[in-house]
N, C-alpha and C positions, 0 to 999 in steps of 0.2 A: 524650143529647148534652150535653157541658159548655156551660160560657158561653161559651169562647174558640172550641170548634170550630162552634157556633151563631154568633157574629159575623162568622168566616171563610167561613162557608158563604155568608151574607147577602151578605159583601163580594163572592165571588165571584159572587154572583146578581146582582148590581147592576152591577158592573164591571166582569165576566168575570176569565177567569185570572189567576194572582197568577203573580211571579215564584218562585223556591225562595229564594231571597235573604229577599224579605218575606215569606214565612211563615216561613221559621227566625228570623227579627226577630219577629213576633210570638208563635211556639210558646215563644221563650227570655227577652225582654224586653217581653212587653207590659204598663202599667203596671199592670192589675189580674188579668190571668190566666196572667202568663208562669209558665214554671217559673221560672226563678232568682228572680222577685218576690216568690212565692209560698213558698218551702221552702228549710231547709236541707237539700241532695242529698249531703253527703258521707259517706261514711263504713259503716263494715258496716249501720248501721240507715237509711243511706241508698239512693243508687241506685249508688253508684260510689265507690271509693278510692283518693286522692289521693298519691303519694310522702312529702309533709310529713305524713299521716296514717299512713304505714306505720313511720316512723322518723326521729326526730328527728336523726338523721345526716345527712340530707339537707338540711335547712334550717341544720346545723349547717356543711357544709361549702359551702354556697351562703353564709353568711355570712361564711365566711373568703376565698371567691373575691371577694367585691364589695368586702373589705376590700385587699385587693390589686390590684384594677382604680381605687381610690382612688387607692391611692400611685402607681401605675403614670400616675395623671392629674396628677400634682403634687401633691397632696394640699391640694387645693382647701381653702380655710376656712370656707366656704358652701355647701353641697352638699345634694342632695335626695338620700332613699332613698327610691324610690317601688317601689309594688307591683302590678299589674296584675290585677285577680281575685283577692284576697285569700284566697276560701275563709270557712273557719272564722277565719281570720290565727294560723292553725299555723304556717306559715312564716316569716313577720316574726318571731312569738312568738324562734322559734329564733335566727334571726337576729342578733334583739336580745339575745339572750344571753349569744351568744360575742363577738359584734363590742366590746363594753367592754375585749378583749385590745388592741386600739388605739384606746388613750382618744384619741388626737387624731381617728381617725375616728369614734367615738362623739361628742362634743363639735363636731363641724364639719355633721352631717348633721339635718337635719328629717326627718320617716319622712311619708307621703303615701300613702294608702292609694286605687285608681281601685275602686269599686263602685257599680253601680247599684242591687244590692238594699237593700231596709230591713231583710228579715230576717237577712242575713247581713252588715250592719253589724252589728245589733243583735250580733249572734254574735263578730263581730271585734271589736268594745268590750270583749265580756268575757272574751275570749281576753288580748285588750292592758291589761288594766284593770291589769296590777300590772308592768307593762312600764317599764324606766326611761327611755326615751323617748315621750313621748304623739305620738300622732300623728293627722291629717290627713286627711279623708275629701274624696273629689271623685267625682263622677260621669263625668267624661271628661278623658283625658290632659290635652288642652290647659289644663285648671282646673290644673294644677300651676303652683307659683311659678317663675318663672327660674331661671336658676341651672346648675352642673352638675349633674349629673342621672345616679344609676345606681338602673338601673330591672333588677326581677325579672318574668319572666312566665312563671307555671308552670301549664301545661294551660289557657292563657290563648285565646290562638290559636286553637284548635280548636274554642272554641265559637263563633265569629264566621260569621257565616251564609258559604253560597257558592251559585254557579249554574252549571247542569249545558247543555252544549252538544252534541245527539246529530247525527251524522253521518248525513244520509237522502240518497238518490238524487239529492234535487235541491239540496242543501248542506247545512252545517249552520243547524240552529235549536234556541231555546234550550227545553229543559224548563220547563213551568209547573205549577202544580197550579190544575187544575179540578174543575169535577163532574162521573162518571157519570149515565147515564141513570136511576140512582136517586138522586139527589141526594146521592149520597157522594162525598169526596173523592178525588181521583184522577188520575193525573200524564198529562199530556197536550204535543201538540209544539206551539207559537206554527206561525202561517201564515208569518212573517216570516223570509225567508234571512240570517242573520249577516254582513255581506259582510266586517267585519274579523275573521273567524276564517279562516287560511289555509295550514291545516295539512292535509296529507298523511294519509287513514285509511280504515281499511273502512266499508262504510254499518253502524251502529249502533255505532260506535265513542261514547264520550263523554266528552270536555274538562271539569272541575272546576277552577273558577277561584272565587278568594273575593279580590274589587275591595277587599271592606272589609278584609280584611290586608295588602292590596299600600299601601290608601294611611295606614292608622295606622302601619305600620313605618316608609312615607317619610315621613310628618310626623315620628315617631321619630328616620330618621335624621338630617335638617334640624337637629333640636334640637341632638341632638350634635355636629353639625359645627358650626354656631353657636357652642355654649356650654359645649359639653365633657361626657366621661360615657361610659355604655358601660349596655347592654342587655342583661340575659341570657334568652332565652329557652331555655325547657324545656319538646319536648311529645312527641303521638306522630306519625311521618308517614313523610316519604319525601326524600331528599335529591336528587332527581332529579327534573324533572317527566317525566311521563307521560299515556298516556290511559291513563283510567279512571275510574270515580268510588268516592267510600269513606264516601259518608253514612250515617250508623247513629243510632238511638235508643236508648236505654237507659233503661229503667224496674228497679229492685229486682234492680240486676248482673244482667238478663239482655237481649239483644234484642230490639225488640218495632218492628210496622213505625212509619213515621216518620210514617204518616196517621193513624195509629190513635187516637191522643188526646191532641190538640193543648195544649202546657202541660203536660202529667201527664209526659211521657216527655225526657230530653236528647239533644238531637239534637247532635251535631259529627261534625265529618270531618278527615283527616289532614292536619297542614299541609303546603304543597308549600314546603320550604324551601328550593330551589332559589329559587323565583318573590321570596321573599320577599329572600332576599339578593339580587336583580337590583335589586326596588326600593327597597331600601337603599344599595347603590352607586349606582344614577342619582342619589340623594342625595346622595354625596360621601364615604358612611361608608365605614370599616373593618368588613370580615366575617370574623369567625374560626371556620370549622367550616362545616356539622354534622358533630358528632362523636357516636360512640352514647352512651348517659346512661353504658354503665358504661365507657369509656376515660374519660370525665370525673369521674366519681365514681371511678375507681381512682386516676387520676393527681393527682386532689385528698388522696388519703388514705385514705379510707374504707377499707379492710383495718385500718389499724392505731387506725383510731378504734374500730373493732367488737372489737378486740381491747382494748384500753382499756376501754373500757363493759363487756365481758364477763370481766373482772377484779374488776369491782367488783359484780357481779352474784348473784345465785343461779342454781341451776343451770333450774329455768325459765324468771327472767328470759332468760341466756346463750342458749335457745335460742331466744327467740323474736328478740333481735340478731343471732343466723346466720340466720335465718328472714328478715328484714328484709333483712340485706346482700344474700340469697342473689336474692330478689323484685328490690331496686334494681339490684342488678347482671347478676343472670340475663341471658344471650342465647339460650338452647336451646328455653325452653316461649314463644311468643310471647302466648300467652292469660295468662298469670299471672308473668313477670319481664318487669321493665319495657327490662331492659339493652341490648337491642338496638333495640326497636321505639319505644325513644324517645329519641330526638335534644336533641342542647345544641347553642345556636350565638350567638353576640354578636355584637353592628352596637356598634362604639366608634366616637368621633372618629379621624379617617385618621392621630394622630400617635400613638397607641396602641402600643406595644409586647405582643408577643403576652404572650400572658396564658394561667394555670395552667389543665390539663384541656385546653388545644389544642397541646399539643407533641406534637409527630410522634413 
């Protein structure tokens, strides 16, 4: 038994049942045995791969989109570039790149990096170390300076815990994780009826709801309606709510259950980007989208960047850039192209003009 799923056990002996909310906050961030604390997880010799890890086209052409959601904001002289889960800071890297094609937005923007690991700052320091912008490390949005603010968040979302709601005969009640009669973990129902759940369903049906994305995007959108900016998020999910639930773990790119070993494995679930543009609008923002990633990466360019790169290429490099666009933008294999099963969508200030990748 590890140290974290020995603390967890203890906790629920002591306290009884946890919610699924707080143990996905302690499986992913606890300060000494979460995953993300603990490990760089990206990458082939990790547990999972990132978009900004498959092709640098990607952060290439998210960098010309934020450049454009600038101008499109007046082209603020004080402006934050902030990043959400930075990763490895593959994607800033990229970012920072291209975005020097408009030295007034290069020259107007401070870069703000939100992470709570130490291991993958450490990571993003040396990713950004020859970066011509330094930038800014915080552990929670609201640590960012004032100001307008255009924020990336990619595969950001999905790790933020949620809690699962099952429909039983005598209403709904919320899943917790307990222990079996052998003191293993084990998912069990609270005694208590939900009375603000009041939704229409079969008995076992079950409600995935994540409170902590509904209320970081409102404080999100807040900002920007305050003080100007525009959001982009990038993840995988569903643009619709529905019942069901879509929690998964992933240990070394394969499946593995979510009790199994608590901190070793990443747990996320799909975001409902429905839910989340409702609490973005009772904010006052602007929502453009969801759109799948590849009508947004087609309509930013991406064909003729790939084509470009594979010009200057060898004929191995060449393939693995068809190989990249093919993953980014793929809709057909939903296990291995990211093009359909993952969504782009922005919360701007309400004066916003639509902006590139969301035209019809």
């Amino acid at each position: 038994m590890s140290a974290l799923q020995r603390e967890i056990v203890e906790t629920i002996a002591h306290d009884g049942p946890m919610t699924l909310e707080r143990f996905m906050s302690l499986c992913l961030t606890h300060p000494r045995y979460g995953y993300y604390m603990t490990r760089d997880p990206f990458g082939a010799g990790g547990d999972f791969v990132t978009a900004p890890e498959i092709s640098q086209m990607f952060g290439e052409l998210l960098g010309v989109w934020v450049t454009e959601a600038w101008r499109a904001a007046g082209a603020p002289s004080q402006a934050r570039l902030v990043e959400l889960g930075p990763g490895r800071g593959t994607l800033m890297s990229d970012v920072l790149r291209v975005t020097p094609i408009a030295p007034n937005f290069f020259s107007a923007v401070s870069v703000h990096l939100v992470e709570t690991s130490p291991v993958l700052r450490e990571a993003q320091r040396q990713t950004l170390a020859r970066a011509a912008k330094p930038a800014q490390w915080h552990v929670d949005f609201a640590e960012t300076p004032p100001g307008p603010a255009f924020i990336l968040a990619n595969e950001f979302f999905d790790a933020l815990p949620v809690r699962h709601f099952v429909k039983t005969a005598s209403g709904w009640r919320e899943q917790l994780v307990g222990l079996d009669a052998q003191g293993e973990l084990a998912f069990g129902l609270s005694d208590q009826i939900e009375t603000t759940l009041n939704v229409p369903a079969r008995e076992g049906s079950i409600i995935e709801v994540s409170a902590v994305s509904q209320k970081l995007i409102g404080d999100i959108a807040a900002r920007l309606v305050a003080q100007g900016g525009a959001l982009l998020l990038v993840d995988y999910g569903y643009d619709q709510t529905s019942l069901g639930e879509s929690l998964q773990a992933v240990s070394r790119h394969a499946y593995v259950d979510p009790l199994a070993a608590p901190g070793e494995a990443d747990l996320t679930a799909h975001v409902d980007f429905a839910a989340l543009a409702r609490a973005a609008r009772a904010r006052g923002a602007k929502v453009m989208g969801p759109v799948t990633q590849a009508h947004f990466l087609l309509q930013l360019g991406i064909e003729r960047r790939a084509e470009t790169l594979s010009k200057k290429a060898t004929p191995e490099q060449a393939q693995s850039i068809i190989d990249a666009f093919e993953r980014l933008t793929g809709v057909d294999d939903a296990r291995h192209q990211m093009g359909g099963l993952f969504k782009v969508m922005a919360v701007t200030h309400p004066d916003m003009p639509d902006l590139p990748g969301f035209f019809v």
